[in-house]
Every structure is written in C-alpha cells, then in structure tokens.
C-alpha positions, 0 to 999 in steps of 0.5 A, a space after each residue: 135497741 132502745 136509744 134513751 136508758 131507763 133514767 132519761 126516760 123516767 126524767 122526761 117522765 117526771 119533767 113533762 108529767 104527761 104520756 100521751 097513749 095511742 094506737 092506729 095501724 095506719 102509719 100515716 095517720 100515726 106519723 101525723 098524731 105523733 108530729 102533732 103531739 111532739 109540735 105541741 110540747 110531748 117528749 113521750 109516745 107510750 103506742 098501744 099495741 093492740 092490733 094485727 101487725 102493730 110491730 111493723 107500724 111501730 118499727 116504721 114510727 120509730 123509725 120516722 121519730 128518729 129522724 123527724 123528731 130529734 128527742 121524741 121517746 117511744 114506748 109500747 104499751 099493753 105489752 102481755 109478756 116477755 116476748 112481745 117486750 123483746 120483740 118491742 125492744 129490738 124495735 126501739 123502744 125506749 120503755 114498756 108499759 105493761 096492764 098487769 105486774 109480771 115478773 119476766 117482762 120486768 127481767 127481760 127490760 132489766 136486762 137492757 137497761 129498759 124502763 118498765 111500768 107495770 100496771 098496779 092496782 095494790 100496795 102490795 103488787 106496787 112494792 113487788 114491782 119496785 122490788 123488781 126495779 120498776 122506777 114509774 109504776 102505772 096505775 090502772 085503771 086510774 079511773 077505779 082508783 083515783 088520786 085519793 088512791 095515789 094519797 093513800 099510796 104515798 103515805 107509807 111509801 112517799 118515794 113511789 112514782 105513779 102514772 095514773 092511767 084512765 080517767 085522765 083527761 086534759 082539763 084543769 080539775 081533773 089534771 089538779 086532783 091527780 098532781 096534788 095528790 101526788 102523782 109523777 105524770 099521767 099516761 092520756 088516750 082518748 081524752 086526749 088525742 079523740 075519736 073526733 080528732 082522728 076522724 076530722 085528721 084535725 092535727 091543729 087542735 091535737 098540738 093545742 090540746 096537747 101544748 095546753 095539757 102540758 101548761 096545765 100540767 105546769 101551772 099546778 107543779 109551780 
C-alpha cells in the first residue's frame, strides 16, 4: 500500500523538480544508488522495472526506503498494464509512471488514490490523460520533443504539468532550456546515475551529481 497520496507526491514532484530513473536486479547495488541519490537531496525513486523478478527487487527496496529513508518516495516505471500497476502497488508504490497512455492503468491507480504519469507524445493523448485524472503527465521520449514542445504545450493548456523524459541530463544548459520552457520536473536515467557510476560503485560522485542537479535545478526556478 502506497505510503504518500497522489497530492504529497506530485508536491515533491513539483518542490524537488527532479525524478531520478533506475533499475538494477542486484538488490544490493540498488540499496546503494538509492542512499546515494536520497543522501544527495532526491525525494523520488521512479524504478525501471524492465527485468525478470524486478518485483521481488522492488518490494525488498521499498522495504529498506521505509526504514532507512524516512520520506524517500517509490515509484514503478515502465509499468505496460493494470495488472502489473496493481502488482506494483501492493508493493508500495507511491506512483506509477507508464511509456504510453492507458486507460485501465489510470482506473486501477485511481482507484487508490495513486499518482499515475503517463507517457504522451500529443496534446490530444495529454488532455485524454488529464481527463482521466492524471496530475504530472511524462513526456516522452523528451528528447524527440524538447522544451519547444512543452512551450508550445503550455500556450493553450498553461495549467499542464509535464515531466520530460530522455534527453535530460544534469548540466546547466540542458537543465535551463526545459525549466524555462515550463516544465514541473524532469524524470533523469543514465545521465545521471552512468553506466560509469554502477561499474566503479562510485556512490560518492552519484550523491554530488545528484545534490548538484537538484541546485541547478533551484537556481533557475529563482
């Protein structure tokens, strides 16, 4: 059962600005990248659930977030139907982002209170989604996209709150070019917690990425 409503999560969505993406079926290696990411500043965890028994990781993870990390919020990514939304759920998860617009996957998280993010790619499939209750709607693949996209997006529909992504990475250009353009947050996989970063287990420098992303992030909202 998910431990924050779908509210407190799109607050910290909107407050933080930044969702960190990932998945390993190492449990270990993943307790580590998620300390390292909550130590630098990270309130959200969206995990990438793309692997063979990636819910027995994710239920152990949660677990440890729970007791380890007192307001650190778990999501499920790259969830494909309602069923594995539900499955995800009943393992705590506090939100559910999902590649492509469904409709059963948004009654199921409805249901319970769970904040959904969808991927979009149009105004039409945004405005379906926010028919259907969706507060954050993800934008993706941000990088096909790109803020003048989400500027062209908040012209008719300023009141939208879109999470780019793909194509964000943690640099002061890249980072500027979607917050002026209007974005809520950003959703950051490997540009941020690297190939690199896993092979060396440099957690030091995943908590300084991820601290200094979160200040970038903060000095262009000011």
């Amino acid at each position: 059962m998910a431990q924050f409503s779908r509210l407190e999560v799109a607050q910290v969505m909107k407050e933080t600005g930044m969702v960190p993406l990932f998945f390993s079926n190492d449990l270990e290696l993943s307790k580590n990248v998620l300390k390292a990411c909550y130590d630098g500043g990270a309130r959200l965890m969206e995990f990438t659930a793309r692997g063979d028994f990636a819910h027995e990781v994710f239920g152990e993870l949660t677990k440890y977030a729970i007791k380890e990390l007192p307001g650190m919020i778990m999501g499920v990514g790259s969830v494909t139907d309602a069923g594995q939304a539900t499955l995800y759920m009943s393992l705590g998860a506090n939100f559910i982002v999902t590649p492509v617009l469904r409709e059963d996957i948004a009654i199921v998280c409805n249901r319970k209170k769970v904040l959904w993010s969808p991927g979009c790619g149009t105004l039409t499939e945004i405005t379906k989604a926010e028919e259907l209750g969706c507060e954050i709607v993800k934008l993706f693949p941000g990088d096909i996209y790109g803020p003048q996209f989400v500027k062209g997006i908040k012209g008719p529909q300023p009141w939208t709150s879109i999470m780019p992504t793909g194509g964000v990475s943690p640099t002061v250009e890249n980072l500027t070019g979607w917050f002026n353009a209007g974005v809520t947050c950003v959703g950051m996989g490997s540009q941020l917690i690297s190939k690199d970063i896993i092979a060396n287990k440099d957690y030091a420098k995943l908590e300084k990425d991820v601290k200094s992303a979160l200040e970038i992030i903060k000095s262009i909202r000011k």
